[in-house]
Backbone as CSV, one residue per row, in Angstrom:
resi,resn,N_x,N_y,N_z,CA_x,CA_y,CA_z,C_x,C_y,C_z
1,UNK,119.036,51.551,70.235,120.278,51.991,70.863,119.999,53.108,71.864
2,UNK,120.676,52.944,73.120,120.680,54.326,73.813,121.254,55.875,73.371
3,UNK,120.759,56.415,73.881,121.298,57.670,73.200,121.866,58.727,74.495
4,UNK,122.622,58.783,74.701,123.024,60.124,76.264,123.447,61.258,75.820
5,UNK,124.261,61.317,74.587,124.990,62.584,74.181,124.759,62.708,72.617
6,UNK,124.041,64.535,72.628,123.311,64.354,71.595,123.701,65.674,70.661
7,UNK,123.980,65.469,69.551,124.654,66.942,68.714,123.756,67.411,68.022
8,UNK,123.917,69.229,68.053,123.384,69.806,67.050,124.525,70.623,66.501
9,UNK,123.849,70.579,65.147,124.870,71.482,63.953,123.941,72.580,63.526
10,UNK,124.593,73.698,64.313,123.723,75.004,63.641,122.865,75.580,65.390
11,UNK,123.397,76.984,65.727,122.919,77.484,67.214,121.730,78.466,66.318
12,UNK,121.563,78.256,65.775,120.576,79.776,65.272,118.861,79.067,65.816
13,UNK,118.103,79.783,65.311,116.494,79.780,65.958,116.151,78.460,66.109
14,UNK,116.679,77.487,65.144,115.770,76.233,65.053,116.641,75.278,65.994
15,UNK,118.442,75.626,65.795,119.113,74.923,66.416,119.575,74.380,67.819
16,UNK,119.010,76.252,68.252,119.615,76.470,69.567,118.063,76.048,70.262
17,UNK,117.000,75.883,69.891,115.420,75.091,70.197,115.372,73.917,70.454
18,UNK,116.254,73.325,69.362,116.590,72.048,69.315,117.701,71.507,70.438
19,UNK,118.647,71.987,70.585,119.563,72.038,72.015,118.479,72.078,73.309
20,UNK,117.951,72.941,73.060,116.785,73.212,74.329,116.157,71.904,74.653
21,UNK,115.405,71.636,73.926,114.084,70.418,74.595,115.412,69.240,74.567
22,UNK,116.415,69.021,73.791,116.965,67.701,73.963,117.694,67.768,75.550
23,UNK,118.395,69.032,76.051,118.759,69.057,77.402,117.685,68.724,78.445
24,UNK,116.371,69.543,78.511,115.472,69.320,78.902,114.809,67.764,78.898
25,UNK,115.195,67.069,78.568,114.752,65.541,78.293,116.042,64.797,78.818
26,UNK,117.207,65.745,79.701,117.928,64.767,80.375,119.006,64.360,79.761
27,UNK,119.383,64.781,78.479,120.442,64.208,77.401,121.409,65.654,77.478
28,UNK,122.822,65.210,77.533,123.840,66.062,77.407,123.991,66.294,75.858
29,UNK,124.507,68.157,75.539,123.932,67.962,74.641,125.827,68.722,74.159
30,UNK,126.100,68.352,72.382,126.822,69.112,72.314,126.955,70.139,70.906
31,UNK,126.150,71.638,71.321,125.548,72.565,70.313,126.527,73.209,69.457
32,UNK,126.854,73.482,68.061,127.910,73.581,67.136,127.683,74.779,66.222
33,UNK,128.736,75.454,65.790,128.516,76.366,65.040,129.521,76.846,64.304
34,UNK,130.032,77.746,63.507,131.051,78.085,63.021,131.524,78.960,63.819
35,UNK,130.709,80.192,64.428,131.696,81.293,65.129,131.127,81.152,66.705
36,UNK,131.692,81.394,67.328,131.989,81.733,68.929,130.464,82.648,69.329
37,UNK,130.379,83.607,68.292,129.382,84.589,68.438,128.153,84.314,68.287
38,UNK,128.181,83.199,67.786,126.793,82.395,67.182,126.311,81.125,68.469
39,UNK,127.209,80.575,68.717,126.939,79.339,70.302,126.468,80.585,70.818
40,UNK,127.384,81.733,71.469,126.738,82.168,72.329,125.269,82.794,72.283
41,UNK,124.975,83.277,71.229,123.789,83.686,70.889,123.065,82.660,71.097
42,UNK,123.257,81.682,70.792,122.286,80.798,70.753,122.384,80.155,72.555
43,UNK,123.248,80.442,73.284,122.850,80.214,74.456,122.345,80.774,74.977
44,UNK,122.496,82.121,74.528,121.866,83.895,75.343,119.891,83.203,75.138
45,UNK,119.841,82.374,74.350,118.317,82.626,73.693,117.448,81.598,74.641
46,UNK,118.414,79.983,74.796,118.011,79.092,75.925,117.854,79.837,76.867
47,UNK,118.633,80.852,77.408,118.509,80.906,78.484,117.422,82.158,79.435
48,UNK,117.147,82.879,78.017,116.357,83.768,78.069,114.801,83.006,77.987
49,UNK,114.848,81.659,77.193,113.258,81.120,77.140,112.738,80.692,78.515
50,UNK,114.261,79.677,79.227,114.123,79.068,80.541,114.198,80.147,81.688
51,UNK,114.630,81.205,81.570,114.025,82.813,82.370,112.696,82.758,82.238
52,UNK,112.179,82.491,81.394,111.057,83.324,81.188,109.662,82.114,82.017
53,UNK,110.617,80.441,81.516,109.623,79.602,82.467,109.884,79.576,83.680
54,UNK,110.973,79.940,84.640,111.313,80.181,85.943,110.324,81.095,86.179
55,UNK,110.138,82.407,85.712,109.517,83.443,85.747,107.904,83.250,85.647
56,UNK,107.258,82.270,84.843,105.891,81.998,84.721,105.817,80.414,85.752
57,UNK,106.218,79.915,86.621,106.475,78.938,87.463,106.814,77.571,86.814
58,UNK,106.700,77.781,85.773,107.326,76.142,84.767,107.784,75.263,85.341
59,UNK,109.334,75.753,85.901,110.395,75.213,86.374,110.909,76.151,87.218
60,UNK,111.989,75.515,87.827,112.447,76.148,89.377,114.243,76.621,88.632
61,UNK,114.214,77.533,89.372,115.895,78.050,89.199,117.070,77.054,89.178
62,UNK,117.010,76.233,90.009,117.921,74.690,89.721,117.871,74.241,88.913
63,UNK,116.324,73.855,88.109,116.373,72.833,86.798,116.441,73.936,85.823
64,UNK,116.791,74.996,85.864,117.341,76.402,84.895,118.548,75.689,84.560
65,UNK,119.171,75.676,85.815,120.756,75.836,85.756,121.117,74.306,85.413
66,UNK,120.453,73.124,85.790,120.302,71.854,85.510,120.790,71.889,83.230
67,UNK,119.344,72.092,83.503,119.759,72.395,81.706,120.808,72.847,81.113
68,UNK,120.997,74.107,81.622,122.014,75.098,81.180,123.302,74.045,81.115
69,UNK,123.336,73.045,82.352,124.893,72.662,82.383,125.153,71.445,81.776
70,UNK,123.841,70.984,80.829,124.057,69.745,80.265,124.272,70.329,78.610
71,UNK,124.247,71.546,78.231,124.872,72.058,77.141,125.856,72.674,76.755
72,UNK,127.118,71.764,76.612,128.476,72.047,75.915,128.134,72.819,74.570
73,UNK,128.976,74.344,74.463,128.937,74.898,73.003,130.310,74.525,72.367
74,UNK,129.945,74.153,71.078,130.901,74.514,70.295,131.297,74.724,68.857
75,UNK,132.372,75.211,68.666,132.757,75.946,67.184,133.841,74.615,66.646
76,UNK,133.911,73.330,66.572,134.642,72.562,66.156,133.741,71.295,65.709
77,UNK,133.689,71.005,64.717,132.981,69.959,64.320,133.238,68.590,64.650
78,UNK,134.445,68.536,65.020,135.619,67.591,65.493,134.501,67.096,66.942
79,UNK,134.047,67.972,67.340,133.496,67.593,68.702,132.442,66.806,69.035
80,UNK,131.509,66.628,67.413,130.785,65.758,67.181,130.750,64.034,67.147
81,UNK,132.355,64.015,67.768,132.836,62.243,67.682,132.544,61.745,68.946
82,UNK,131.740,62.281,69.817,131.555,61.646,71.352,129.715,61.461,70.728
83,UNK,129.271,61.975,70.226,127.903,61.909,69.913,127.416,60.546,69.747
84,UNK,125.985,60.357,70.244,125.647,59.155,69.786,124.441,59.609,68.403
85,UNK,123.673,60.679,68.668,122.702,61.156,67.764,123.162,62.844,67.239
86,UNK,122.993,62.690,65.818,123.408,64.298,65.514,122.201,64.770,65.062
87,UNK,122.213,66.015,64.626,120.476,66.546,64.121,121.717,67.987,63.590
88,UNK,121.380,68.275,62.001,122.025,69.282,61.674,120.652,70.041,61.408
89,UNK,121.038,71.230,61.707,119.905,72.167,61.422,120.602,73.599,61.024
90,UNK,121.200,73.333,59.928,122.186,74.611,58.914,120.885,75.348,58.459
91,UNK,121.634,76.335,57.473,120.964,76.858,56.494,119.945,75.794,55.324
92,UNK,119.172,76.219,54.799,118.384,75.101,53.913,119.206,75.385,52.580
93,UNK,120.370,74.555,52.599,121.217,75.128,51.306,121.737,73.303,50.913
94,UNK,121.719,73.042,49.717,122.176,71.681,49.596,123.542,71.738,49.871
95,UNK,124.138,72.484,49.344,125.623,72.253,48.844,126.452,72.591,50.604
96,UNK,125.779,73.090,51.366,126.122,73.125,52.702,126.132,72.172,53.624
97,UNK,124.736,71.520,53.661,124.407,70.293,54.169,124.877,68.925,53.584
98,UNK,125.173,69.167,52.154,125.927,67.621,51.373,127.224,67.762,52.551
99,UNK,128.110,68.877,52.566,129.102,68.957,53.156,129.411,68.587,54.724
100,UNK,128.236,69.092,55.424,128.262,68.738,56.822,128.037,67.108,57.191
101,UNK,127.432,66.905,56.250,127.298,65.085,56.273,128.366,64.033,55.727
102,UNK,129.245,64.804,54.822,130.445,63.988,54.375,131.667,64.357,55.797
103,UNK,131.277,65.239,56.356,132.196,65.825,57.392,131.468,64.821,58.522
104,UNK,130.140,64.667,58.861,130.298,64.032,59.933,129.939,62.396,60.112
105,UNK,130.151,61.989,58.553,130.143,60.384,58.465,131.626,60.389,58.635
106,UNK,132.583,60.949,58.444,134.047,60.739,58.512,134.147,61.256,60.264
107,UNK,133.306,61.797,61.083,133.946,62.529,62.250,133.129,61.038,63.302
108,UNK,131.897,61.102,63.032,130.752,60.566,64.382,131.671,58.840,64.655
109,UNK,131.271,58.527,65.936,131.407,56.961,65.546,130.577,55.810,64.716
110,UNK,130.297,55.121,64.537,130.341,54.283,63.638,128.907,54.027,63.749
111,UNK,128.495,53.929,64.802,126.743,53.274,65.412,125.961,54.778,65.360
112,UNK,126.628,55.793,65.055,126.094,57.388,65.438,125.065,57.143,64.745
113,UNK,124.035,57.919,65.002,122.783,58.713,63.596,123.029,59.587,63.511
114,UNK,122.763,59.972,62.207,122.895,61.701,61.635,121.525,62.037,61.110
115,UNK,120.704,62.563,61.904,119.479,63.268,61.261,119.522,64.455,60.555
116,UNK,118.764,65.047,60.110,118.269,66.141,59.141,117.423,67.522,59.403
117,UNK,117.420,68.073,59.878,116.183,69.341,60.405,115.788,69.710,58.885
118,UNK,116.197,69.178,57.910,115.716,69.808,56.734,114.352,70.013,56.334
119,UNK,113.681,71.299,55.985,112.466,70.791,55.539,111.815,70.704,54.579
120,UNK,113.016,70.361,53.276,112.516,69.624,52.624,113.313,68.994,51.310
121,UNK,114.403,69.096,51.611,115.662,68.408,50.959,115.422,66.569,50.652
122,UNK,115.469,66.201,49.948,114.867,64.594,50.426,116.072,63.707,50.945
123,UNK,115.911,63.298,51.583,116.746,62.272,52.449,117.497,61.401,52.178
124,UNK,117.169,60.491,50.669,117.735,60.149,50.219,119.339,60.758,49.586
125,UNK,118.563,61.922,49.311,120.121,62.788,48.266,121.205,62.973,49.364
126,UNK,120.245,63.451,50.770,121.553,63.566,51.728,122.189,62.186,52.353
127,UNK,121.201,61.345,52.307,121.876,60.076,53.282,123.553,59.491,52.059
128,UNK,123.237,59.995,51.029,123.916,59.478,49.559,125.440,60.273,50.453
129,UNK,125.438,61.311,50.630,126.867,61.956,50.835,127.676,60.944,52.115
130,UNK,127.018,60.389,52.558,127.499,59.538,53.870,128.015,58.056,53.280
131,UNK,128.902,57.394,54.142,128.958,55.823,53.736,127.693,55.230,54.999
132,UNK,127.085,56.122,55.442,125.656,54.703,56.048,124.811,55.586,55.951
133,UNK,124.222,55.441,54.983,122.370,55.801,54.648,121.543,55.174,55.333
134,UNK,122.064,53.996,56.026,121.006,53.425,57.054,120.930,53.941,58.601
135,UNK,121.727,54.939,58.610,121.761,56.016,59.875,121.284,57.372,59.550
136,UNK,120.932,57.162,58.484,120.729,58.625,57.813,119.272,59.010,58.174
137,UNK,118.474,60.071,58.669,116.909,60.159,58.987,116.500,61.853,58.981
138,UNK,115.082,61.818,58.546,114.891,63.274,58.434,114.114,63.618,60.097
139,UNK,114.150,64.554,60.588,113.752,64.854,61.741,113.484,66.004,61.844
140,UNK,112.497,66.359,61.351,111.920,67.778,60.822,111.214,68.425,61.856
141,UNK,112.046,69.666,62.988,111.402,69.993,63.850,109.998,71.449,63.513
142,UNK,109.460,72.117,64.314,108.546,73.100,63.699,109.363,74.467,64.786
143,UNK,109.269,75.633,64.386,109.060,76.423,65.086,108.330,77.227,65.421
144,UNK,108.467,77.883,66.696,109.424,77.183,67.927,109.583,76.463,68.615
145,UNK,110.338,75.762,68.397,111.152,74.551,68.551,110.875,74.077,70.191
146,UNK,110.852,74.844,71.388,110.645,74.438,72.683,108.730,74.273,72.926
147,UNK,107.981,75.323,71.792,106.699,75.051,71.911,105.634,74.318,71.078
148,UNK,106.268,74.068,70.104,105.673,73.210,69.001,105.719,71.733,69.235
149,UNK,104.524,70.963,68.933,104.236,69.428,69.461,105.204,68.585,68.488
150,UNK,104.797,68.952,67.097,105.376,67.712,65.895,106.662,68.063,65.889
151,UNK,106.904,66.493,65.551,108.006,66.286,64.691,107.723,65.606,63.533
152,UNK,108.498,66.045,62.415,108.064,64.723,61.279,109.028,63.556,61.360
153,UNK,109.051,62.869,61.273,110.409,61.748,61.384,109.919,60.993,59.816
154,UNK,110.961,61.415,58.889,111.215,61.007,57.075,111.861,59.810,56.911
155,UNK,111.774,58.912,57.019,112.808,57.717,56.547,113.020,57.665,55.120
156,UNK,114.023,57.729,54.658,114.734,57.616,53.327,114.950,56.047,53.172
157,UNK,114.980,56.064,51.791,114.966,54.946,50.949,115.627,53.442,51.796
158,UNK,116.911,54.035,52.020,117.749,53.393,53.077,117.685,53.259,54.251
159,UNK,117.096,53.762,54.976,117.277,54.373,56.613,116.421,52.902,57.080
160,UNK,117.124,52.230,57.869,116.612,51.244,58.724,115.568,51.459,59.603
161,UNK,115.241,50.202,59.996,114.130,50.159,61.088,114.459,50.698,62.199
162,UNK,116.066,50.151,62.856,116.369,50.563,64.130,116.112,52.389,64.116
163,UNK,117.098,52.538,63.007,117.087,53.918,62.928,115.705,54.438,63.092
164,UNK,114.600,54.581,62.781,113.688,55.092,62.490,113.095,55.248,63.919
165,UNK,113.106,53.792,64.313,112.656,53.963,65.452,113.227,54.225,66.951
166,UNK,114.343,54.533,66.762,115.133,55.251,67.745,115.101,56.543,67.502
167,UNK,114.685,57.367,66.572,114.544,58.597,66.138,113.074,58.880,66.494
168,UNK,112.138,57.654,66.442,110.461,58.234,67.362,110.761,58.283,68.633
169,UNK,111.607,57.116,69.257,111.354,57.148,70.429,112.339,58.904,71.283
170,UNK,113.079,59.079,70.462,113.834,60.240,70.930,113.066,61.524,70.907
171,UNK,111.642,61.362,69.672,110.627,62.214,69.726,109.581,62.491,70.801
172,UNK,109.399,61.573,70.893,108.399,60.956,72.377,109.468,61.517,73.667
173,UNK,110.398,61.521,73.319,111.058,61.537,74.778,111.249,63.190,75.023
174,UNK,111.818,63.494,73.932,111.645,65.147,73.905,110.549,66.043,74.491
175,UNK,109.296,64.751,74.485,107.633,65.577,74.900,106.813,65.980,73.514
176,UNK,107.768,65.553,72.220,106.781,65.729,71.152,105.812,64.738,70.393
177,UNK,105.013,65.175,69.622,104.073,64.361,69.038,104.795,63.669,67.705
178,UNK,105.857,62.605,67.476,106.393,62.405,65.893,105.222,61.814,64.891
179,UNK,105.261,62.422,63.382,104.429,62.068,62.165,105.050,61.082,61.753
180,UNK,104.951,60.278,61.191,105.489,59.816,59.609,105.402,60.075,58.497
181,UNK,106.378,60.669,57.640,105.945,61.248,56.231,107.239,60.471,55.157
182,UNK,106.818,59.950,54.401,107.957,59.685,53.164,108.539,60.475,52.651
183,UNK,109.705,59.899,51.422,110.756,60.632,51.338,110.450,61.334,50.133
184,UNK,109.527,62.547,49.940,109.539,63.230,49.009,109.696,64.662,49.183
185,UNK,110.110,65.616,48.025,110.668,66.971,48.107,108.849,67.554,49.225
186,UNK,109.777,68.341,50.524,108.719,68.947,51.302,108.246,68.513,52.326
187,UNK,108.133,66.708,51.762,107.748,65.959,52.870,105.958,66.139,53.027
188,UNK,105.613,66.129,53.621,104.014,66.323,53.930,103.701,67.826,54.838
189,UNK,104.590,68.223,55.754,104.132,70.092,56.177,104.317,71.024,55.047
190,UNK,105.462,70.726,54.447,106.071,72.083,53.741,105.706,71.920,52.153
191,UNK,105.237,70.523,52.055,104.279,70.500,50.669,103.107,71.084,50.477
192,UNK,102.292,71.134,51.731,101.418,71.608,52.081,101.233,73.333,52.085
193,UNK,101.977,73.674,53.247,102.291,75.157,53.914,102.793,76.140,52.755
194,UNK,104.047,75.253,52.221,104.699,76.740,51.609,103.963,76.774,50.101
195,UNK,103.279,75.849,49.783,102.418,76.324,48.223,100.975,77.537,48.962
196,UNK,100.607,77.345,49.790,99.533,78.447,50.105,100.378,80.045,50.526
197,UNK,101.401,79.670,51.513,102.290,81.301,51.373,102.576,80.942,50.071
198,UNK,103.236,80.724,49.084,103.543,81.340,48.001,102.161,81.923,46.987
199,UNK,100.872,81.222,47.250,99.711,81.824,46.469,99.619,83.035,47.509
200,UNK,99.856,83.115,48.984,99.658,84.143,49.227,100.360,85.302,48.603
201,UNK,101.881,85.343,48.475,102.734,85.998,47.882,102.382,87.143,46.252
202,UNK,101.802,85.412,45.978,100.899,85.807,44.626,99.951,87.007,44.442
203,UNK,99.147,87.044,45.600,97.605,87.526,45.987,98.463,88.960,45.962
204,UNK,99.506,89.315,47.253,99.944,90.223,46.609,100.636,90.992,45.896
205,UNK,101.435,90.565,44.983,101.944,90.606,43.890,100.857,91.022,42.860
206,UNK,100.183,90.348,42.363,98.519,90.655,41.587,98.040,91.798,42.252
207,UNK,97.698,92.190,43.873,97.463,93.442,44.000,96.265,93.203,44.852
208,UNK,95.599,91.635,44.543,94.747,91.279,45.161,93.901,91.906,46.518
209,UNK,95.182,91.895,47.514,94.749,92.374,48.828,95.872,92.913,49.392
210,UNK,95.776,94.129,50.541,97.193,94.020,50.932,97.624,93.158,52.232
211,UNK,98.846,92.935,52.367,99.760,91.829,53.510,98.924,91.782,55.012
212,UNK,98.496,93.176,55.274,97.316,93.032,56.394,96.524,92.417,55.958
213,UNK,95.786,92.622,55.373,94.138,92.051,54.790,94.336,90.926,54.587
214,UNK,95.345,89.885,53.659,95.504,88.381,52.929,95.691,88.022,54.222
215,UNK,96.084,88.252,55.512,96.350,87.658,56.746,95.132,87.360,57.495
216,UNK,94.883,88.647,57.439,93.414,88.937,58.069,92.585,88.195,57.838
217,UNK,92.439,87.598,56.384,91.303,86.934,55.763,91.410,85.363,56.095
218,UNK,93.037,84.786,56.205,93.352,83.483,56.655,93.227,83.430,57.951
219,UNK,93.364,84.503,58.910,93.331,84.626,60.696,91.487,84.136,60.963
220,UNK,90.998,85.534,60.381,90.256,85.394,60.597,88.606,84.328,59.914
221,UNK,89.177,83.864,58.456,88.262,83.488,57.546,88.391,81.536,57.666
222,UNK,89.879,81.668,57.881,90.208,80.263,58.122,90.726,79.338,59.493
223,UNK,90.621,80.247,60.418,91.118,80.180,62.090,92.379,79.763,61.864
224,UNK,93.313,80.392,60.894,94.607,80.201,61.165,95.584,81.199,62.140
225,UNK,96.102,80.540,63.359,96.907,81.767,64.374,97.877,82.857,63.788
226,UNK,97.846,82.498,62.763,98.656,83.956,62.484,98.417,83.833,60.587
227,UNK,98.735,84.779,60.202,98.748,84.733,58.689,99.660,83.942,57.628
228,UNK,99.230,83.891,56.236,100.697,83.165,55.874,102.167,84.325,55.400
229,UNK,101.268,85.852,55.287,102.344,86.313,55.518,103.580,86.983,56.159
230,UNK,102.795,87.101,58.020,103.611,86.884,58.666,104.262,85.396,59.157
231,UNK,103.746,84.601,58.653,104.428,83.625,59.127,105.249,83.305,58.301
232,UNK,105.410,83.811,57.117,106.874,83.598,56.187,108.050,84.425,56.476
233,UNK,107.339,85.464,57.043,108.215,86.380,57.794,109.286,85.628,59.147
234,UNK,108.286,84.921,60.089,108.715,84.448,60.769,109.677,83.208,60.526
235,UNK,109.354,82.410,59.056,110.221,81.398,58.653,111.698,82.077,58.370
236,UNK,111.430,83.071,57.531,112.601,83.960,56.575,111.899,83.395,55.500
237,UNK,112.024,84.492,54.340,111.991,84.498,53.011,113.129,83.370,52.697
238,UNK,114.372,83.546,52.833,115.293,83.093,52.191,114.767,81.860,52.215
239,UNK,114.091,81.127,53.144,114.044,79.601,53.773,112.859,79.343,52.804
240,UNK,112.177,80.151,53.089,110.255,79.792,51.871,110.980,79.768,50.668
241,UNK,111.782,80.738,50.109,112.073,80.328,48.623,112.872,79.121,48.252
242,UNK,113.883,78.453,49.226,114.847,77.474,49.117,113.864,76.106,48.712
243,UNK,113.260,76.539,49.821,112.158,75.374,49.829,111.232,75.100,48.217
244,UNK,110.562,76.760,48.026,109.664,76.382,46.988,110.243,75.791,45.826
245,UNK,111.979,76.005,45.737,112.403,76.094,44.658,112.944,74.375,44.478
246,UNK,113.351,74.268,45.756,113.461,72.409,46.012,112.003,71.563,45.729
247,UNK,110.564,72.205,45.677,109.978,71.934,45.192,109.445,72.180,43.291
248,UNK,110.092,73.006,43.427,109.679,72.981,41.749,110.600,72.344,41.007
249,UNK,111.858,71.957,41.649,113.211,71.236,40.972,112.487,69.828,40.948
250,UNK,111.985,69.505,42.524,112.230,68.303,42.935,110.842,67.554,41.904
251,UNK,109.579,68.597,41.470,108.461,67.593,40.953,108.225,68.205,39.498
252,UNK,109.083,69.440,39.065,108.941,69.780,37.444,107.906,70.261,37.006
253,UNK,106.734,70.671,38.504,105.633,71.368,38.257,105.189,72.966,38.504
254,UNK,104.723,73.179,37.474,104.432,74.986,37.409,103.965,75.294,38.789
255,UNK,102.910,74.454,39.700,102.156,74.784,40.504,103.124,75.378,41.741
256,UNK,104.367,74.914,41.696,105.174,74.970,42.619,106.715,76.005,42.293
257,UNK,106.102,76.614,41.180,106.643,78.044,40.869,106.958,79.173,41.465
258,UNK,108.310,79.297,42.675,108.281,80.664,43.029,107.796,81.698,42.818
259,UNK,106.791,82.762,43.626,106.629,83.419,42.982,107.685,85.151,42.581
260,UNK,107.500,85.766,41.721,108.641,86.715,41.652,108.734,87.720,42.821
261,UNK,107.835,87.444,43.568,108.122,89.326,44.468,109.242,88.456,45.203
262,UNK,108.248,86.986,45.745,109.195,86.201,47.235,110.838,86.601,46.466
263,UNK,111.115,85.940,45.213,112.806,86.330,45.019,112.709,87.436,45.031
264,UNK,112.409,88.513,44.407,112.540,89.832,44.772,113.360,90.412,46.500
265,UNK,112.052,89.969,47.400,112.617,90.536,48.280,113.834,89.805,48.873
266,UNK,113.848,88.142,48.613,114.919,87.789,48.914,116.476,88.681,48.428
267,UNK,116.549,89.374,47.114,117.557,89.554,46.622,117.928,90.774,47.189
268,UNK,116.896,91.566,47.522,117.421,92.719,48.270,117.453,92.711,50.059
269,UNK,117.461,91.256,50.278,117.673,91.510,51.703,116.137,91.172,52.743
270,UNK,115.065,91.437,51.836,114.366,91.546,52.983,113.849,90.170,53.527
271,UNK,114.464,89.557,54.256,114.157,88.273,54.976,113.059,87.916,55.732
272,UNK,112.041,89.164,56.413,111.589,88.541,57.077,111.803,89.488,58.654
273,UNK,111.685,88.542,59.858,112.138,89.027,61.265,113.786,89.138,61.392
274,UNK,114.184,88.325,60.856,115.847,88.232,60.879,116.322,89.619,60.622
275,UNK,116.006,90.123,59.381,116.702,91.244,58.806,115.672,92.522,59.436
276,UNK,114.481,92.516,59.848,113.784,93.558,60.411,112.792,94.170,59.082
277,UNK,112.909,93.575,58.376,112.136,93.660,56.854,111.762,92.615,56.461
278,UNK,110.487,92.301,56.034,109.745,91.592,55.119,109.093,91.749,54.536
279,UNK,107.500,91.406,54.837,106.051,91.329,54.182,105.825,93.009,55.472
280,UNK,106.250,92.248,56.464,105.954,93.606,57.634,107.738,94.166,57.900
281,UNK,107.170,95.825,58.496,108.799,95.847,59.011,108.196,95.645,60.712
282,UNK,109.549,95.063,61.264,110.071,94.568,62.464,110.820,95.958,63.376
């Protein structure tokens, strides 16, 4: 199926990224949120990235403004019924996302897809809140979202062929590299990723090393670009624990045991870059 007009649910870091490369690929886009204050933020942020490629010669001041004008904001969910492809990218909360999907199998038209930014909710449980699970698809972007190659593209139990593969080809078209990963809690990145930050977590919790050093030792010991504990920073805490904990629900194994500081700091706030507190302060 063609696709021209394309929705996101959720303007925040991953969402308003996601608005980005889909304008940039020529598709009108229409970006969603609950408050007024939040689209705009999340336009203030497009438009500050595409400054910054005007500014390093990327692109020219026209195809600035080109982009800019193929993204409608908005605070009405209602607005999601002209869409041909949706991509929600909420909070990593079930009981949020069950909701946005019973809201937009009753809103989209009938042929719509509703993808998933989840990373790691399984696909099945969400395609279940909808009456077509065969439109239902995971589309797991990375951040940041305008510079990162993969996508994962998850097909759930249900999710058709067409579907699947109108969801690569929309990957490809974006300029990204799409994976294939099945439908299990995590998927194949975040099964991976968030069990080593959480042993990192561990390391210091135990006392092991401190948050410089456990970084230091993965930067420099394992050529990873940044550490795992600034880069949980950079995820948010709140998001690493949602996740670990959708993994220890989802497979009933110790190995995949939150560890106590990560809730810790979740409970008092410290998120990460968001809140200006984490593993590092901001």
């Amino acid at each position: 199926m063609e696709i021209k007009t394309f929705g996101v649910i959720g303007a925040g870091q991953m969402g308003n990224g996601i608005a980005q490369v889909a304008a940039m690929s020529g598709l009108d886009v229409i970006m969603n949120d609950i408050k007024t204050e939040f689209v705009e933020k999340g336009i203030g942020n497009i438009t500050k990235n595409l400054t910054r490629s005007v500014d390093r010669g990327k692109m020219t001041e026209p195809e600035k403004f080109a982009v800019l004008g193929r993204i409608k904001t908005s605070v009405e969910l209602a607005d999601m019924a002209s869409a041909d492809f949706v991509v929600e990218a909420a909070t990593e909360n079930e009981s949020i996302k069950f909701q946005i999907f019973k809201d937009l199998d009753r809103i989209c038209k009938k042929g719509a897809i509703l993808a998933t930014n989840t990373s790691s909710i399984p696909i099945g449980r969400i395609a279940n809140q909808t009456g077509r699970p065969d439109k239902v698809i995971g589309m797991h972007f990375m951040n940041p979202v305008p510079v990162m190659k993969l996508i994962e593209v998850i097909k759930g139990l249900a999710t058709s062929d067409e579907t699947f593969d109108t969801t690569w080809e929309l990957s490809v078209k974006f300029g990204k590299t799409p994976a294939e990963a099945n439908d299990f809690p995590g998927f194949i990145a975040n099964r991976i990723l968030l069990p080593m930050i959480n042993e990192a977590v561990y390391c210091l919790y135990h006392g092991v090393g401190k948050a410089e050093d456990i970084d230091t030792v993965m930067k420099l010991g394992m050529n990873h670009p940044m550490g795992p504990l600034a880069l949980a920073d950079l995820i948010g805490l709140d998001t690493c624990l949602a996740i670990m904990e959708t993994l220890y629900d989802g497979f009933c194994d110790s190995k995949y045991r939150p560890c106590p500081l990560l809730k810790k700091y979740v409970e008092v706030g410290w998120l990460g870059r968001k809140t200006g507190r984490g593993f590092y302060e901001y």
